[in-house]
BALO-672539 format. One record per residue: x, y, z of N, C-alpha, C in turn; residue in three letters. Coordinates in steps of 0.02 Angstrom, whole numbers, plus 50000, padded with zeros to 5 digits. Example, Ala and Ser with C-alpha at 12.3 -4.5 7.8 and 13.67 -1.06 7.14 Angstrom:
<rs>
506604971650390506154977550390506604983550390Ala
506424988850354506844994750357506455000250394Ser
</rs>
This chain:
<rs>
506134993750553506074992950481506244985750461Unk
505864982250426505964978350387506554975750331Unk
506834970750346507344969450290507074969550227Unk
507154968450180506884970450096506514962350088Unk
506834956350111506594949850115505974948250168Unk
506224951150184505664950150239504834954450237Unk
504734962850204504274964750174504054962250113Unk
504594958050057504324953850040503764947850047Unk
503984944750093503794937450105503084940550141Unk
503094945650190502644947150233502114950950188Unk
502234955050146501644956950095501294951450064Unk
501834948150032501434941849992500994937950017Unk
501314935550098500664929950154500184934650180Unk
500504939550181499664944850200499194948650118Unk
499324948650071498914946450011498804943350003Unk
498924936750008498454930150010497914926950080Unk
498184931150128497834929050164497184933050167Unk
497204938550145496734944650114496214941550056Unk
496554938350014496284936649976495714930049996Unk
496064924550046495834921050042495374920850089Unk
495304924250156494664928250203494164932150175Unk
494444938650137493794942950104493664942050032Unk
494214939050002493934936949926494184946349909Unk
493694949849845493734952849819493464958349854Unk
493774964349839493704969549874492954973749856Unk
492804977149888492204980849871492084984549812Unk
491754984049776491514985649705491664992549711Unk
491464996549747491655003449723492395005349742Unk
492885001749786493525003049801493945000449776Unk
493684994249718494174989249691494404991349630Unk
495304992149641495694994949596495564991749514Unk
495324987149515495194984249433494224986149405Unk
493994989149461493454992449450493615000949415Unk
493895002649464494335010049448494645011149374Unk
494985004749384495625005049317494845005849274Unk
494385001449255494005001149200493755004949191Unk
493445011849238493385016949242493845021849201Unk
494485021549200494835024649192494985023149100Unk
494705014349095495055012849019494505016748984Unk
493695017248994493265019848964493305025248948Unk
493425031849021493705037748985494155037948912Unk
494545036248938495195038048864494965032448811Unk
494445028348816494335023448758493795030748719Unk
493435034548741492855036548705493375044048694Unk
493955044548716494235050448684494765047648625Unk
495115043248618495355040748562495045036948526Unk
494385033048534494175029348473494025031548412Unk
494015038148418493915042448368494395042248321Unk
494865041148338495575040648293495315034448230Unk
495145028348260495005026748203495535024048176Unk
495965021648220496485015648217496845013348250Unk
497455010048259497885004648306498045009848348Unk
498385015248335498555020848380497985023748439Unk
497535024448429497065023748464496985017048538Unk
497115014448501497315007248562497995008748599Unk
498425011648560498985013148591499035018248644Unk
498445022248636498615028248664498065028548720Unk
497635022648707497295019948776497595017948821Unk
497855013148799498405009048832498875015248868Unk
499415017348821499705021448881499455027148922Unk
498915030848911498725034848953498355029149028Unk
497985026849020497685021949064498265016749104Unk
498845015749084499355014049133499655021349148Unk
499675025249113500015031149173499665032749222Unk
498885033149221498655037349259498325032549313Unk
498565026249301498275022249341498785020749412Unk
499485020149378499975020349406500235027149453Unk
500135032849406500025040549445499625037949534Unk
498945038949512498475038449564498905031649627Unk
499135027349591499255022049647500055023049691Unk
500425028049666500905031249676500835037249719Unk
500265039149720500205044849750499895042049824Unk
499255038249802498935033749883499485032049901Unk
500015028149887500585023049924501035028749962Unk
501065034649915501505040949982501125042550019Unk
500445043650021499945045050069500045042050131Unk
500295034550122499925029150183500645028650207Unk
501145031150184501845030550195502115033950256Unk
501715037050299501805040550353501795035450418Unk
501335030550378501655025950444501825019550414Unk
502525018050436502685009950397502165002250405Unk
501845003850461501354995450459500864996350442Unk
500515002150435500055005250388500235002750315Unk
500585007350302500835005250245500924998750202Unk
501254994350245501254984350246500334984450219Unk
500124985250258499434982050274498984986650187Unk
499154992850181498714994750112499064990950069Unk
499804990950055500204987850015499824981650005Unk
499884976150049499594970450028498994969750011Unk
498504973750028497724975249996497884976449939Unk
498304982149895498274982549829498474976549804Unk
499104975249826499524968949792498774962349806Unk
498384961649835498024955749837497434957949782Unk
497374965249762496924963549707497164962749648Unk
497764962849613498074960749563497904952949554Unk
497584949649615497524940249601496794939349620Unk
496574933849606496064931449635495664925349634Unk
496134922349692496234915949689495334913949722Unk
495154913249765494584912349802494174912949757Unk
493784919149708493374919349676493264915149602Unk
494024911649597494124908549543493824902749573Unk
493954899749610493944893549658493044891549663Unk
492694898749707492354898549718491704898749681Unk
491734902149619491354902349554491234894749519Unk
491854892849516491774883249474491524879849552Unk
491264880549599491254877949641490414879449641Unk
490144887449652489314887949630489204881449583Unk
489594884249525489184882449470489114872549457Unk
489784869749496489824863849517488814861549565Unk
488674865849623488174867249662487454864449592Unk
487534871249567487084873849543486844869349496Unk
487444867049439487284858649405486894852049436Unk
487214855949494486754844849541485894847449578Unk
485824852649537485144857749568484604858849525Unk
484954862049477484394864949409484954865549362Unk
484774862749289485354863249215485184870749197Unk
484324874749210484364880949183484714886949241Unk
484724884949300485134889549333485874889849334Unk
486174885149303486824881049289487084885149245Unk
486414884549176486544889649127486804895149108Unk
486354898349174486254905849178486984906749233Unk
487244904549255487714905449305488304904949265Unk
488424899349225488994898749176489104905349119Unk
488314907349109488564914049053488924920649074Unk
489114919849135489514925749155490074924349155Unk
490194919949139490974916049129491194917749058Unk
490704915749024491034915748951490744919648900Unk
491024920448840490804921748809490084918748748Unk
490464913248769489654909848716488924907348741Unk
488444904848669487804906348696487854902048735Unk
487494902448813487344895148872486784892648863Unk
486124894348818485264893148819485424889048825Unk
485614884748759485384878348753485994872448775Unk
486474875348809487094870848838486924866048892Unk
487034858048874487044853548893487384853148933Unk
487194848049002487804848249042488404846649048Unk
488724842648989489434842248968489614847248952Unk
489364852048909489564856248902489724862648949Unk
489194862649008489434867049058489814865049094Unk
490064858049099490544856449150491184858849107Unk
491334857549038491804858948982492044867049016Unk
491304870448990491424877349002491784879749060Unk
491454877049115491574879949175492384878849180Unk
492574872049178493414870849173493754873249128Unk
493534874849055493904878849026494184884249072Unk
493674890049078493754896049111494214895549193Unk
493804892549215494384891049279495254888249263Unk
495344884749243496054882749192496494889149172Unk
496034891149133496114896449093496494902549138Unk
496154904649188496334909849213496744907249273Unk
497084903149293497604898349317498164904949311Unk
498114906649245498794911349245498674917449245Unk
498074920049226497774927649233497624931149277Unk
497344924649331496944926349410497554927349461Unk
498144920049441498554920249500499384921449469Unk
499514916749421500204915649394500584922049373Unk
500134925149345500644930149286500524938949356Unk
500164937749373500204945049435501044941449464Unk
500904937049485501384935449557502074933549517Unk
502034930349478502564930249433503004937249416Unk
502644942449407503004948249403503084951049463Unk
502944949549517503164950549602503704946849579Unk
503664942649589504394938649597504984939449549Unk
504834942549498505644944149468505704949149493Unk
505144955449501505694960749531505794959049596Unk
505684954949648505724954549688506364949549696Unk
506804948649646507184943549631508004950249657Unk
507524953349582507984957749570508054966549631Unk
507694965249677507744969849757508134965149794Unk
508004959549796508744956049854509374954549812Unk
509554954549762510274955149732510514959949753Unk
510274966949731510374975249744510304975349810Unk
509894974249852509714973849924509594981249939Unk
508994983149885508614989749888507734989149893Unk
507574994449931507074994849964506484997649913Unk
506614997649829506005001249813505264997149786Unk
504874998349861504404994849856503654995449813Unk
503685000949805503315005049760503465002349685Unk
504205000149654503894996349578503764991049600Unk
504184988349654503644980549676503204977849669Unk
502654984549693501874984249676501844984049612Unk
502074990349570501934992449516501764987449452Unk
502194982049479502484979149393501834973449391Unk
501584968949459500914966849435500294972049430Unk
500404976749452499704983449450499684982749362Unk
500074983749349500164986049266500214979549237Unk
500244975349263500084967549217499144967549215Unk
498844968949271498414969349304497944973449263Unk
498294978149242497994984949198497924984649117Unk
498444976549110498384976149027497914971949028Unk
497844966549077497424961449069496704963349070Unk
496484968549106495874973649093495854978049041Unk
496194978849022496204981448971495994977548876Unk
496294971548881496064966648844495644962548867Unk
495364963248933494514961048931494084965748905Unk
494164971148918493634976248911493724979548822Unk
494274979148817494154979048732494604975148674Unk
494714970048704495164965148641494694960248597Unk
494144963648600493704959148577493914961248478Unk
493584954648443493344957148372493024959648350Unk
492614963448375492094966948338492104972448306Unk
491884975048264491744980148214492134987848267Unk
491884987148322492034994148374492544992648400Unk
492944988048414493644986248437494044984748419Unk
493964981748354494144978148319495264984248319Unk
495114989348297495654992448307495774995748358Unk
495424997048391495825000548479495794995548523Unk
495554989448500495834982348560496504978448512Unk
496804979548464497224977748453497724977548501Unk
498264984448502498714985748572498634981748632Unk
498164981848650497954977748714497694972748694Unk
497604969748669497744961148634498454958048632Unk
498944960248601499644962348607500084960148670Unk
499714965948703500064967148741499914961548779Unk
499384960048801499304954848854499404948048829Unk
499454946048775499724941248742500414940748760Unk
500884946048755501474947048783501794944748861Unk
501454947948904501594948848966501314940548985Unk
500774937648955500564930248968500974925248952Unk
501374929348893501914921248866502144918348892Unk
502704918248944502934916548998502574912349051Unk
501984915049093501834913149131501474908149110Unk
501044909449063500514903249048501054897649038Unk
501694895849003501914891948999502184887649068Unk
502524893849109502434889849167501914886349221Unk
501434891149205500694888449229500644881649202Unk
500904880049154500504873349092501144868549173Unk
501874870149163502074862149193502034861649270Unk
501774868549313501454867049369500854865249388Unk
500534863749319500054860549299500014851649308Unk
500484850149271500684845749269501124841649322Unk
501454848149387501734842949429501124840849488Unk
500494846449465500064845149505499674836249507Unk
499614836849444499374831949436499534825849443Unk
500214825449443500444820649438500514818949539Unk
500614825149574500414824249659499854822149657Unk
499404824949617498554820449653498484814249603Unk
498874811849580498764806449545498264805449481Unk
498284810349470498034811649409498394807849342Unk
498274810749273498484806449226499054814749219Unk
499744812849256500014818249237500614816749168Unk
500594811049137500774808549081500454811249015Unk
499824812749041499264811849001499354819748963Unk
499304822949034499264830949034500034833849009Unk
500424831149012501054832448963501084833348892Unk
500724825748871500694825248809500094828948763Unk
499514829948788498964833348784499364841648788Unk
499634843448829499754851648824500194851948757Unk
500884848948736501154849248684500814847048619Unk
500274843148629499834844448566499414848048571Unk
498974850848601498274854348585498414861548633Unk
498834863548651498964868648683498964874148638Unk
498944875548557498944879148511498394878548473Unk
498064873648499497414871148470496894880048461Unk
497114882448532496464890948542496864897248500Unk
496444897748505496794905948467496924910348479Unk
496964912048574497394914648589498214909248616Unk
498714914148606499274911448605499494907248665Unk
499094909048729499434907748799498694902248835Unk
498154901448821497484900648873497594892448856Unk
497874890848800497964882848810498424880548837Unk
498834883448871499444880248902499414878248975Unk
498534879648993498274877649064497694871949054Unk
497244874048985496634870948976496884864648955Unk
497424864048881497474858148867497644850748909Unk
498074855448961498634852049013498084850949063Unk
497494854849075496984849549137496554844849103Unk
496454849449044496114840748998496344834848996Unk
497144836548987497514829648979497574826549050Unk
497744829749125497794828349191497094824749218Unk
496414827249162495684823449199495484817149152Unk
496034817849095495884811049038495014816848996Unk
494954819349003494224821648960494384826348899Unk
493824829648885493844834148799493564839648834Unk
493814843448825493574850748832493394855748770Unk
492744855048738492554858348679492284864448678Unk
492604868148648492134874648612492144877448566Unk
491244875448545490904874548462491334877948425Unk
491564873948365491994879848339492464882448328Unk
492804881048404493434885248402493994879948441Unk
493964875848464494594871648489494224864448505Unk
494734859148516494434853848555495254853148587Unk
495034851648642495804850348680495484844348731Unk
496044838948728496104832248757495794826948710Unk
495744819948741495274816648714494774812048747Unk
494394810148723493684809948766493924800548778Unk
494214798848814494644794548885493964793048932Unk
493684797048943492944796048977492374800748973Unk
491904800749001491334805748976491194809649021Unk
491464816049002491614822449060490744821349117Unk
490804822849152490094824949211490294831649248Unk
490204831949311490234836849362490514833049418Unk
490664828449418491424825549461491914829649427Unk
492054831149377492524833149341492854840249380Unk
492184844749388492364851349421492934850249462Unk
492724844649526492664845249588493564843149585Unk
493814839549527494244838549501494674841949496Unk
494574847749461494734852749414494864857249460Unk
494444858549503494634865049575495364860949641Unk
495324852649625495894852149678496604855049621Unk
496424852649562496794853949512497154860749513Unk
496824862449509496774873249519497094876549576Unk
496884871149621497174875749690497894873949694Unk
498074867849668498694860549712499254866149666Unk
498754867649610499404871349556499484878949584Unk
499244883149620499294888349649499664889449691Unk
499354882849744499934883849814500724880249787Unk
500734876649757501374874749731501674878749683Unk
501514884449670501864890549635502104894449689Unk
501694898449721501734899749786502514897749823Unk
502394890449841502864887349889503504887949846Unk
503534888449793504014887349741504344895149764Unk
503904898849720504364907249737504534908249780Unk
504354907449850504364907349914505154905549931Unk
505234898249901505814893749910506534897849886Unk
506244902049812506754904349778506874910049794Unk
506544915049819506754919449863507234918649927Unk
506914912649962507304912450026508084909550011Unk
508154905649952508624904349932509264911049898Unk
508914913049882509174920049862509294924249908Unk
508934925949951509074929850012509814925950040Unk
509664920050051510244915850080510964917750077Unk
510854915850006511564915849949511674925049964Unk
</rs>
């Protein structure tokens, strides 16, 4: 058996290493495929309600029963302990997803120096707005927004909640590995949850409230730390990490959600460029005239700030274990 530090450390390098060999798990087995499965049911049995409660009661049925089911597989596989290690870190590696973040601004990087209308069409799965007629500043804008953006959605705020409870199992120097999992599963479960309905519209408008909320909540934190490992990134690759300081404390409130500028503003300011969208924010200032060097930028940017979160928790665990 494993010391409690040590199934730590060993889940976490074998979820990333999961992650970073197969990428994302198979569409019909992947737990954030499932979960959405699961938010739809109970979305078309409470929307009927016909108000905030309705969101509420999405929300908690769809973390119980999501959590149920993943509680029940984890005693399943529990008959044998390295078994066990090995599903453990498969779930725990789909809570992140670092590679596909990576690898998406990296197509669409491709796809820009190829064709602007396949560029187009590749960027609209990213976002929400129209791509027809988007210029290629603007898809390079786009593409880094979104990659930035999910800096803390894809990798920060899952692993971040590994690591406090995982803070708080080597103080106690108890073995329960099961909320371990739990507490990014269910970060995991709000953040799908406010993709799939935190939108404004007329039909969501009140059962994506709760889960707007909520994931606004559980992001506060991390995105903020996301924003200054942002910033020590930059300042390792020599970036303008002066720049990206002062840029996140101004325009980091610039978006309208509470937490997505505290990565975007801070790589705008780290690449010196403007990152616009029509409408709704401008973050940095235009220092030079964004291209598609910028991506290629933006992904060392992305990663330097990942693995140096990583190495960080890593550090503070072992330090903790120590002590």
């Amino acid at each position: 058996m494993l010391e409690v530090y040590e199934f730590i450390i060993i889940s976490l390098v074998f979820s990333l290493l999961i992650d970073a060999i197969f990428g994302e798990l198979p569409t019909k087995i992947h737990p954030v495929v499932i979960i959405g499965k699961i938010i739809d049911f109970f979305k078309n049995i409470f929307i009927g309600l016909n108000s905030r409660w309705s969101g509420f009661f999405t929300t908690l049925f769809t973390i119980f029963v999501s959590c149920l089911f993943l509680v029940l597989i984890m005693i399943l596989f529990s008959f044998n302990y390295y078994l066990f290690i090995i599903f453990y870190s498969i779930i725990l590696s789909s809570t992140f997803s670092i590679k596909m973040l990576l690898s998406t601004a990296k197509d669409i990087e491709k796809d820009l120096k190829e064709d602007l209308d396949k560029a187009r069409k590749s960027v609209s799965y990213l976002v929400s707005r129209d791509t027809d007629e988007l210029t290629e500043s603007f898809i390079v804008s786009a593409t880094i927004e979104s990659m930035t953006e999910n800096i803390t959605d894809s990798y920060i705020a899952p692993i971040f909640y590994f690591f406090i409870v995982s803070i708080v199992l080597l103080l106690f120097n108890v073995d329960y590995y099961i909320i371990l999992l739990l507490v990014p599963f269910i970060y995991r479960i709000s953040n799908t949850l406010d993709a799939m309905l935190g939108y404004k519209t007329d039909e969501l408008n009140k059962i994506g409230f709760v889960p707007a909320i909520l994931d606004d909540i559980l992001n506060y934190i991390p995105a903020r730390i996301s924003g200054i490992f942002v910033i020590i990134s930059a300042y390792l690759l020599k970036y303008n990490g002066k720049n990206a300081y002062k840029i996140m404390k101004r325009d980091a409130r610039n978006c309208p959600s509470p937490n997505s500028g505290y990565t975007m503003a801070t790589a705008a300011g780290a690449l010196d460029i403007q990152l616009i969208k029509k409408g709704t924010y401008v973050l940095g200032d235009n220092n030079h005239e964004i291209s598609v060097l910028d991506i290629s930028k933006a992904i060392r940017l992305t990663s330097l700030t990942i693995r140096l979160f990583t190495l960080f928790i890593i550090l503070i665990l072992t330090i903790v274990y120590i002590i």
